[in-house]
C-alpha positions as CSV (number, residue, x, y, z in Angstrom):
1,X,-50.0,-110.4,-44.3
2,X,-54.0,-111.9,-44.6
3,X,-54.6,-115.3,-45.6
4,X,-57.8,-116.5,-47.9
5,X,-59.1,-119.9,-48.0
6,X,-60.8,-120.6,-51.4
7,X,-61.6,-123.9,-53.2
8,X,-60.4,-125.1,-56.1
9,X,-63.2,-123.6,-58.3
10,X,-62.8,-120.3,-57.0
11,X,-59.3,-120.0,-57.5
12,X,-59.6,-120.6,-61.4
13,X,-62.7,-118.0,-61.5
14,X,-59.6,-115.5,-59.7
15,X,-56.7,-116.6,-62.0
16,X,-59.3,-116.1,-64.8
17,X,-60.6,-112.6,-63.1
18,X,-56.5,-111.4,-63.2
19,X,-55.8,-112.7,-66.6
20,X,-58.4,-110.4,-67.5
21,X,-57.4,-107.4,-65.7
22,X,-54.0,-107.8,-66.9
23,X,-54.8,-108.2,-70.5
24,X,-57.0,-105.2,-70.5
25,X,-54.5,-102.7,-68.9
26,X,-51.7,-104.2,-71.3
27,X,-54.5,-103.1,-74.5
28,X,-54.9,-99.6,-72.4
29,X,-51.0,-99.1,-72.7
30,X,-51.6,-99.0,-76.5
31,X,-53.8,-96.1,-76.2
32,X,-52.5,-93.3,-77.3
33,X,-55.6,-91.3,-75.8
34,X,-54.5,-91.8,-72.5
35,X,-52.6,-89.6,-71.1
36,X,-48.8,-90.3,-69.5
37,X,-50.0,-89.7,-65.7
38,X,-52.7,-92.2,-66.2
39,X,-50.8,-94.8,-67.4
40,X,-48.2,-94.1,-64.7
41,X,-51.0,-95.1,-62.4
42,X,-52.2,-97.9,-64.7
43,X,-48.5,-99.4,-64.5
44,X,-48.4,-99.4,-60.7
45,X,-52.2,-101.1,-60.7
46,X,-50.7,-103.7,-63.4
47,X,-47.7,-104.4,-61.0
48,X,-50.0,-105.4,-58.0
49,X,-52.8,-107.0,-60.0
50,X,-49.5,-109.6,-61.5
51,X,-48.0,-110.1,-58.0
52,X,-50.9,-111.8,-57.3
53,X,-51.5,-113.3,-60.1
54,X,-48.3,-115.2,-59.3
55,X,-49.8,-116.5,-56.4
56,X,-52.5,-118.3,-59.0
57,X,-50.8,-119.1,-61.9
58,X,-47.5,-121.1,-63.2
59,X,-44.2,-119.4,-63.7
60,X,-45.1,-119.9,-67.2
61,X,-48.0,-118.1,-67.9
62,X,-46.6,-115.4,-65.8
63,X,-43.7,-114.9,-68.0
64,X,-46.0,-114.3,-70.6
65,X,-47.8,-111.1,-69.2
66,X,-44.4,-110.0,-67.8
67,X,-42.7,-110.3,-71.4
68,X,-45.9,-108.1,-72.7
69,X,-45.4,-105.8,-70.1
70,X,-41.8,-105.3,-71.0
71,X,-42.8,-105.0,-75.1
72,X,-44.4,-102.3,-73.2
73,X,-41.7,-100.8,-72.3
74,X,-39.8,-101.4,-75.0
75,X,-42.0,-99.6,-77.5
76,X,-42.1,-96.5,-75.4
77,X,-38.4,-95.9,-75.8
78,X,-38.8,-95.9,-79.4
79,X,-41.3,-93.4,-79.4
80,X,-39.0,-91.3,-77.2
């Protein structure tokens, strides 16, 4: 476990740095260009980047990117 002391200034430039990374892997899952091993990777990468997001944001705005990753999900059964 590590510990980070950051004001209040720099934690809304990192909640806003990993809203970003999350909504850009979740636009990456659309692409059909990448291939399945990639996004398998891209999935675990979106897992740690929104466990700490959690850390940063409210429950609500959380549930948000979690519900989008599950739509994810989701849409990949139908295609199957």
């Amino acid at each position: 476990m590590m510990g980070i002391l950051i004001n209040v200034k720099e934690a809304q430039e990192m909640e806003y740095l990993l809203k970003r990374e999350l909504e850009e892997l979740l636009l990456d899952f659309e692409d059909s260009r990448i291939e399945p091993v990639v996004k398998r990777a891209m999935e675990e990468k979106y897992r740690i980047v929104l466990g700490i997001y959690r850390r940063f944001a409210s429950p609500a705005e959380c549930s948000r990117y979690t519900k989008s990753f599950r739509n994810h999900y989701d849409k990949q059964k139908d295609h199957l």
